[in-house]
N, C-alpha and C positions, 0 to 999 in steps of 0.2 A: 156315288160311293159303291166300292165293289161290295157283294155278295158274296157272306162266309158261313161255311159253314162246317161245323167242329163233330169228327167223327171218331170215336172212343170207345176203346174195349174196357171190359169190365175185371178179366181175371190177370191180376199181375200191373195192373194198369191201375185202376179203380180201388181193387179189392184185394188184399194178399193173401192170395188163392193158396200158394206154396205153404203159410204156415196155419191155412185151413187145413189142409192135407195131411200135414204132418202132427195135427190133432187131432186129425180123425185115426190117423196111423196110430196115434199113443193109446186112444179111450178104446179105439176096436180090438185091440191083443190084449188090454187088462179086459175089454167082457167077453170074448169067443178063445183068448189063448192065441198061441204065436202061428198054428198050423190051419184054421180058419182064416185068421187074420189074412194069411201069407194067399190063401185060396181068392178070399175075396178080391185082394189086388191082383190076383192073375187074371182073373175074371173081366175086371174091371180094363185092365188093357186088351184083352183078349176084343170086350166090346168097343172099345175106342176105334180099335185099329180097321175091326169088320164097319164101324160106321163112320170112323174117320173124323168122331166127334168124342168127346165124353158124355156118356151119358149113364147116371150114376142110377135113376129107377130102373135101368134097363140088367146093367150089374146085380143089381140087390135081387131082382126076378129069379135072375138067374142063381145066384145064390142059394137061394129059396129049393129052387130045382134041384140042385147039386147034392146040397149037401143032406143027410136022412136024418128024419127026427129024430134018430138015438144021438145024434153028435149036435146037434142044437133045435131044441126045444121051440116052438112056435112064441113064448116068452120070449124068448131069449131073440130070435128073431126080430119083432117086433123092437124089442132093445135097439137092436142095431140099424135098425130104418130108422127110429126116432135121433139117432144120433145123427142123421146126416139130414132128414128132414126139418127138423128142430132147432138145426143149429146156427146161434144166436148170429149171422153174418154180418151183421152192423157192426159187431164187437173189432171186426178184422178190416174195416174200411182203410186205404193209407192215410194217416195224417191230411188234413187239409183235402179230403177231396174233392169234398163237398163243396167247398169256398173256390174253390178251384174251378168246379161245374157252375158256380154264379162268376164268378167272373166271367168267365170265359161267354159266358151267354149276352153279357154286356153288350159283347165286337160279335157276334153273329147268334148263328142256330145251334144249340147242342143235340149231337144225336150219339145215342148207345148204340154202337152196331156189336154184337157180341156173338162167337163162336159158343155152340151148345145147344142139347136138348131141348127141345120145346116148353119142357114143362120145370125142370129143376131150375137150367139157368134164369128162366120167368123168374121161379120163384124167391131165389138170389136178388135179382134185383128188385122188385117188391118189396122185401124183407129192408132191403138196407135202405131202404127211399131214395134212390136212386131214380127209379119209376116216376118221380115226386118232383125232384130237381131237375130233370128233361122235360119234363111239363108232358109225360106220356111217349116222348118220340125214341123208341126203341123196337129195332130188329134184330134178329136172330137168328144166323144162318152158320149153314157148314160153308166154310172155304169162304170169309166173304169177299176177299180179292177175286172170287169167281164172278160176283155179283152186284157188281160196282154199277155198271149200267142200270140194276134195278133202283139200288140205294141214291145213285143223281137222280132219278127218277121221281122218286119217290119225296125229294128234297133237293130242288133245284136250286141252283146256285150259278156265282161269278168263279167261284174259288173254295176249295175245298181243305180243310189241315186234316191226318189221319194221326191222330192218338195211341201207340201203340207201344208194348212189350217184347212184339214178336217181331225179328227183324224179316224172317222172311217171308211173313202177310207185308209189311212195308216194300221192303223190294217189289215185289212183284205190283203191289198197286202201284209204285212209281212210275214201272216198266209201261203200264198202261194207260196214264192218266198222267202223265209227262207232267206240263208245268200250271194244269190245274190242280195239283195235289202238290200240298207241302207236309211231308214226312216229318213226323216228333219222334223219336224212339227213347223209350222212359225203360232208364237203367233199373227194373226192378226186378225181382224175379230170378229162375234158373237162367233165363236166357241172355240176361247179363253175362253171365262166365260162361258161355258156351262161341265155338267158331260161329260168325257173322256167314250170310251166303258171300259166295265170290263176287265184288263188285257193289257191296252193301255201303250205300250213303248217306245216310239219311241229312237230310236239311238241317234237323236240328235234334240236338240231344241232349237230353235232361237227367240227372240222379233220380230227383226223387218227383212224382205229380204237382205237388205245391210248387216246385219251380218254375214252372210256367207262369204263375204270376207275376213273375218279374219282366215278360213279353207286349208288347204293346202291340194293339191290331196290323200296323204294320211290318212288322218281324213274321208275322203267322206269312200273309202277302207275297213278302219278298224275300223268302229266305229260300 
């Protein structure tokens, strides 16, 4: 029997990261106001784009630097790390994802390969026992279409399925890993309504995570 093994992002995929976001968008302009608020997200891309990751302790730093204690109070501060540190992520899991990650573990290996921070997105999966349902087996890289060679490495297999949100981390592993990788693309997310790259195919495509249930080991294989 061949050897499988299940490769799975967390945000948008696992997690619905978009209407994290967009609560942290609501609760940070009701405690700093619309002109703080509006700084911090600059901030915050400003740092994505320089590390090509998000990474949300590296924002709030900077934040911290930026802005002078007469427009937000060290209090007030602390406020707003607790709201992104603190917050409740199990609450935002998708439906079924859980059940989802034991099945699937049935027909091979689960592994979290997830785009992020070292230390936030850890903590994300942690929080939601994620960490728990992979039995530990999670990596964390920027670009991990860059790093494909490490991750079969590190989990050697017959055949591999990649779990994804984002069509064009799937492209690109297809482009590389030919017909040892079978592409999922899970309609969730912005990247649902946004143009696909040129040439984007993915194997297989799903609405929503729980739908993969309805796949049998050989669909993952041969598709």
């Amino acid at each position: 029997m061949q050897s499988l093994v299940f490769l799975l992002d967390v945000d948008n995929t696992l997690l619905d990261n978009d209407a994290i976001k967009e609560d942290w968008s609501k609760q940070l302009q009701a405690m700093v106001g619309p002109a703080l608020a509006r700084r911090f997200w600059e901030i915050y891309e400003q740092v994505r784009r320089e590390r090509e990751v998000v990474d949300i302790p590296l924002a709030l730093s900077r934040l911290r630097e930026e802005v002078p204690i007469t427009e937000m109070d060290e209090q007030t501060y602390q406020r707003v790390r607790s709201l992104f540190e603190d917050y409740p992520f199990d609450k935002k899991l998708y439906p079924d994802s859980i059940k989802t990650l034991e099945y699937l573990r049935s027909m091979g290996l689960t592994v979290i390969v997830s785009d992020g921070d070292q230390v936030f997105q850890a903590m994300k999966i942690v929080r939601t026992r994620l960490i728990e349902v992979v039995e530990g087996r999670v990596i964390i890289l920027t670009h991990k279409q860059e790093h494909l060679d490490e991750i079969t490495r590190a989990y050697p297999a017959d055949h591999y399925v990649m779990i994804d949100d984002n069509p064009h981390i799937l492209h690109a592993s297809k482009q590389i890993m030919r017909d040892r990788l079978t592409t999922v693309f899970v309609m969730q997310g912005h990247y649902a309504a946004e143009p696909p790259p040129e040439g984007f195919a993915p194997d297989l495509t799903v609405q929503h995570i729980g739908d993969l249930r309805n796949f049998g080991r050989e669909k993952f294989l041969t598709a």
